[in-house]
Each structure stands twice: as C-alpha cells, then as structure tokens.
N, C-alpha and C positions, 0 to 999 in steps of 0.2 A: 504494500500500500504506500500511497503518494500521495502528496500534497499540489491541489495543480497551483495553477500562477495567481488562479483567485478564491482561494484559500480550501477550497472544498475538498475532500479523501477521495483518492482514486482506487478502487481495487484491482490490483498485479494480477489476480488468481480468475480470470476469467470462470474456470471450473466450478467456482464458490459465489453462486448467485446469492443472492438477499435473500430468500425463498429457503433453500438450504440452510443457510447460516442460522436463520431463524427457529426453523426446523432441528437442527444439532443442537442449538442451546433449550430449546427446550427438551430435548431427550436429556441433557444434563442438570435438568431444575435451576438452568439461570436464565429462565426467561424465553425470548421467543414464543412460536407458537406450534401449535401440534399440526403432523403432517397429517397426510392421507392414511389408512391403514398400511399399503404398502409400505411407504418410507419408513414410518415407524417400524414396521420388524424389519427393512434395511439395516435400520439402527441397530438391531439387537443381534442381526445375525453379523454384524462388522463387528461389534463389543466382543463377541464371542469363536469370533473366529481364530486360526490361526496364523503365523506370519502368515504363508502359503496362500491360506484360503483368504485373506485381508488383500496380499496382492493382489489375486484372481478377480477378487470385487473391485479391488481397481480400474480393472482395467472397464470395466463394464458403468463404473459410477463414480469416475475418478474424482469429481466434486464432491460428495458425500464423505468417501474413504478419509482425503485432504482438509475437511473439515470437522469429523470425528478425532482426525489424530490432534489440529488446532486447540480442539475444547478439550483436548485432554491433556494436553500440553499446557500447563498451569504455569509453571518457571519460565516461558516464554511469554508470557501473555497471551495467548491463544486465545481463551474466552472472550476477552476484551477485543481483539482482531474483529472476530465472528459477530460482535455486538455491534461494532463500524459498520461490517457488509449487511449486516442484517437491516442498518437503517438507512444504507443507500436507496433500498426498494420499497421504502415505506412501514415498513414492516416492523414494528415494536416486538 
C-alpha cells in the first residue's frame, strides 16, 4: 500500500479486494462483515489446511489465501492492512 500525490491509500495487492478484506477480518472477530456461505468455509478450510493444501488454495483464490495469512500476521500489522483495503470499497 501507497500513499498517492493526494493523500489517499493505494492498495499494491490487487488480489485483496475490499470485499475480501472485509470478509477475513470478520472471520477473525475484528470487524468487517460476513461472506456468502461459501467464502466462509473458504475461511475454515485455508485455517485448517496444510502448507501443501494452503498452496493448492492459492493458486485457485490467491486473494483470500494472501489475506488470511495478512490477518494472521499480527507482528506485521496485517489486521490493520486488511482494515485500509476493507475501506477503500466502502465496506466497514
């Protein structure tokens, strides 16, 4: 993420729509909002995966995977990342 020339956040991770972001932090209980049935057991079946199988899901939902690892990634800021994308697209 970037800052453009007049003042507003860019997001780098095209992968990681607003919609998503939104979507991961509420699987994490920081907010956002609840997906579709689908996406939600996306959520559960990427939590529960392993390396291997977390790749595989990559490759098929690479925005989800990249935003599951973001909000789990605490010591990076991650949550806080995801809470930016989440409100480029409106989305509280």
């Amino acid at each position: 993420m970037t800052t453009t020339p007049t003042g507003e956040i860019e997001n780098l991770d095209p992968d990681i729509t607003p919609a998503i972001a939104a979507h991961v932090l509420f699987h994490f209980h920081r907010g956002g909002l609840p997906g579709p049935l689908f996406y939600r057991r996306l959520l559960t079946a990427i939590e529960v995966a392993s390396a291997d199988q977390r790749a595989a899901l990559a490759l098929a939902f690479p925005g989800w995977v990249k935003a599951f690892e973001l909000a789990a990634d605490r010591d990076s800021g991650g949550p806080s990342r995801l809470v930016r994308i989440s409100r480029m697209g409106g989305t509280r």
